[in-house]
C-alpha positions as CSV (number, residue, x, y, z in Angstrom):
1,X,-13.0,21.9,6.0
2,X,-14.0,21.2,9.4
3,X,-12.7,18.1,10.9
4,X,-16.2,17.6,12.5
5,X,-17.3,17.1,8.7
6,X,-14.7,14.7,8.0
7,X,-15.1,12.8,11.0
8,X,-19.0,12.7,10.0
9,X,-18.0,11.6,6.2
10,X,-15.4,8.6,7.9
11,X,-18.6,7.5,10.0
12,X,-20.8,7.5,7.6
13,X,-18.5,5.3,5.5
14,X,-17.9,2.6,8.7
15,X,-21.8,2.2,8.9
16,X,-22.3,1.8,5.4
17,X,-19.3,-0.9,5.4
18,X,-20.8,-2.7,8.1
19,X,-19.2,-4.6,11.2
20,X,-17.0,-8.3,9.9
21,X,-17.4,-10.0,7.1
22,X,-15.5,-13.0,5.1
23,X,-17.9,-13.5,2.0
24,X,-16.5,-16.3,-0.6
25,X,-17.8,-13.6,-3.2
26,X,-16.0,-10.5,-2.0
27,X,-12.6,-9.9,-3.0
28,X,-11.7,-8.1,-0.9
29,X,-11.9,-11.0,1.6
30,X,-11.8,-11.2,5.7
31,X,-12.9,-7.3,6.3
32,X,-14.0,-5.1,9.2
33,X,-15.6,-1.9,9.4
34,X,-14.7,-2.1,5.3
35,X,-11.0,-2.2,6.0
36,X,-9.4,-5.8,4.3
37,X,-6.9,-8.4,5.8
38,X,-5.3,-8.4,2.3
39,X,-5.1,-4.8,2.4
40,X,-4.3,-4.0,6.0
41,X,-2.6,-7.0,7.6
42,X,-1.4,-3.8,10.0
43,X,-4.8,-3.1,11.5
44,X,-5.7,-7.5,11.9
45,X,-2.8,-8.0,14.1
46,X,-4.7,-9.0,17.1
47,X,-7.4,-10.3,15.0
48,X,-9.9,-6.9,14.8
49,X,-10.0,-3.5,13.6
50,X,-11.0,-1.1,16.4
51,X,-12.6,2.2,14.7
52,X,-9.8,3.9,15.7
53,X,-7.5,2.5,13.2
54,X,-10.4,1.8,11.0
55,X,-10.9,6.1,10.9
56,X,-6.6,6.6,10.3
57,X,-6.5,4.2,7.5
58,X,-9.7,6.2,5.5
59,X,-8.3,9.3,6.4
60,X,-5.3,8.6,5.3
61,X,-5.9,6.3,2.3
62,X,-9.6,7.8,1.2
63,X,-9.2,11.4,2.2
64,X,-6.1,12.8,2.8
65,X,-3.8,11.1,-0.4
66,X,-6.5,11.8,-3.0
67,X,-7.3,15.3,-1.6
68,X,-10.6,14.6,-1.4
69,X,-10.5,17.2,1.2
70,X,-9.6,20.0,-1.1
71,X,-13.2,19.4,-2.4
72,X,-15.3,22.3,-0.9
73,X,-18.9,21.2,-1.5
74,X,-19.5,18.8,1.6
75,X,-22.1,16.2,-0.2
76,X,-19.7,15.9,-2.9
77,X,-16.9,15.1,-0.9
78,X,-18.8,12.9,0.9
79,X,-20.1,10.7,-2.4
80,X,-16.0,10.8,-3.4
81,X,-14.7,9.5,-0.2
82,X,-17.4,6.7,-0.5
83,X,-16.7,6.4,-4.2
84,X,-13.1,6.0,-3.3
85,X,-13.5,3.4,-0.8
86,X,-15.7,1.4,-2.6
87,X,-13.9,1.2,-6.1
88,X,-10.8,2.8,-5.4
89,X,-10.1,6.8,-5.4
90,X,-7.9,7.1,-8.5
91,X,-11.8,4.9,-10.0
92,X,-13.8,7.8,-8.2
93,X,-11.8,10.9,-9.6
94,X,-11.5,9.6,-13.0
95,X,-15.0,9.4,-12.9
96,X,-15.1,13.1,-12.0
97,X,-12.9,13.8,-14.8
98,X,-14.8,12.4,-17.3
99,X,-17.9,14.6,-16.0
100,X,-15.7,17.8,-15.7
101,X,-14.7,17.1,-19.5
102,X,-10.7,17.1,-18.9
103,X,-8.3,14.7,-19.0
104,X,-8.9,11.1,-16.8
105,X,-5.6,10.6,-15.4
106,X,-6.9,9.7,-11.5
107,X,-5.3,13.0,-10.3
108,X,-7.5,15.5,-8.6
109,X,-5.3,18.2,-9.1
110,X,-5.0,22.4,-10.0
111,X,-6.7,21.5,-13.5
112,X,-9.4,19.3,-12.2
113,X,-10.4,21.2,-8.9
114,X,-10.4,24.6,-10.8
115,X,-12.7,23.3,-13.4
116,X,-14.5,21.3,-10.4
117,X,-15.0,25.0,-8.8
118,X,-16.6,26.7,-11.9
119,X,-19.5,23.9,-12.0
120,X,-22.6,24.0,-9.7
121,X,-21.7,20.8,-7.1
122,X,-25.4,20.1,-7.2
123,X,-24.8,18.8,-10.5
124,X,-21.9,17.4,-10.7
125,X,-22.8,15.6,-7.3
126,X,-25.7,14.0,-9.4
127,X,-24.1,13.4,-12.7
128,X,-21.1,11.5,-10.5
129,X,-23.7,9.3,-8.8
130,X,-25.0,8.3,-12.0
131,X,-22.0,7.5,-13.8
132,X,-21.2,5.4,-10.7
133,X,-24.7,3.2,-11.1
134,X,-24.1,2.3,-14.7
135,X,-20.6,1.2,-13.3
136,X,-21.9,-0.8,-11.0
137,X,-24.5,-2.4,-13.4
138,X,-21.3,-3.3,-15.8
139,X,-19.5,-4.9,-13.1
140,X,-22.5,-7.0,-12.6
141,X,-23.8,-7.8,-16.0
142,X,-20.2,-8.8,-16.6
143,X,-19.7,-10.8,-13.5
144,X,-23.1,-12.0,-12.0
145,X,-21.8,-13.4,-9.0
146,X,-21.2,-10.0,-8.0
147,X,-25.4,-9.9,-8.5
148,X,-25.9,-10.2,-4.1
149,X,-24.1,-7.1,-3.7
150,X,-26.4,-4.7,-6.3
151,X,-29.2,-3.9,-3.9
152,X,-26.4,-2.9,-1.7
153,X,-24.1,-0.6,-4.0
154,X,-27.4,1.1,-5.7
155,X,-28.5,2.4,-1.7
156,X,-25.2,3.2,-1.2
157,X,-25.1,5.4,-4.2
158,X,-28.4,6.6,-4.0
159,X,-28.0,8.3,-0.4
160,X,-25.9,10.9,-2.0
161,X,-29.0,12.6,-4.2
């Protein structure tokens, strides 16, 4: 993987996360360039997240300690880092696990990844962005205040086709 990709993927991420927000209905809270007070207290210490430490923390958290990087077919790695940061990783590769047909247990590992590699990317890329849509229409049919943020998370799924 070359790290002008990655770089590219982490970008990608920051403008679809936007600059700061503090909406009542997120729960992720105060957030900057995606990155969470809650989460990160680290990164607010002098009250901002500067893209530097915004980059670290999704390389760290979003690429490197899933090994979303071991994924060799660039779009899908792409839709799994975003995955990951919007739902959580171990959310986004369970997902994949499903699709690949073995067993769910948030771990991309030997099993997952060789099964991963035998499958056309094209597809699975697909069939991962629509099992993430009909997740996000159960979050909101079962919590409609999270009804604002739909338009939102179906273009953010929908630029990985």
């Amino acid at each position: 993987m070359a790290g002008n990709d990655m770089a590219d993927i982490i970008g990608d991420v920051i403008r679809r996360e936007g600059g700061l927000n503090n909406d009542p209905a997120d729960g992720g809270g105060r957030t900057d360039k995606g990155i969470s007070e809650k989460a990160h207290p680290e990164a607010w210490k002098d009250g901002k997240v500067t893209e530097e430490e915004a980059r670290a923390i999704y390389e760290m958290k979003y690429v490197t300690v899933p090994g979303f990087h071991q994924v060799t077919d660039e779009r899908l790695r792409a839709q799994l880092v975003d995955f990951g940061v919007n739902s959580g990783p171990t959310v986004a590769i369970m997902h994949l696990q499903r699709i690949l047909g073995v067993a769910d247990d948030g771990v991309l590992g030997p099993v997952t990844l060789g099964v991963l590699n035998e499958r056309m990317p094209f597809e699975v890329n697909l069939l991962l962005m629509g099992s993430r849509i009909k997740m996000i229409g159960r979050i909101v049919q079962k919590n409609p205040s999270q009804l604002k943020f739909l338009s939102g998370w179906l273009s953010r799924s929908l630029e990985f086709l």
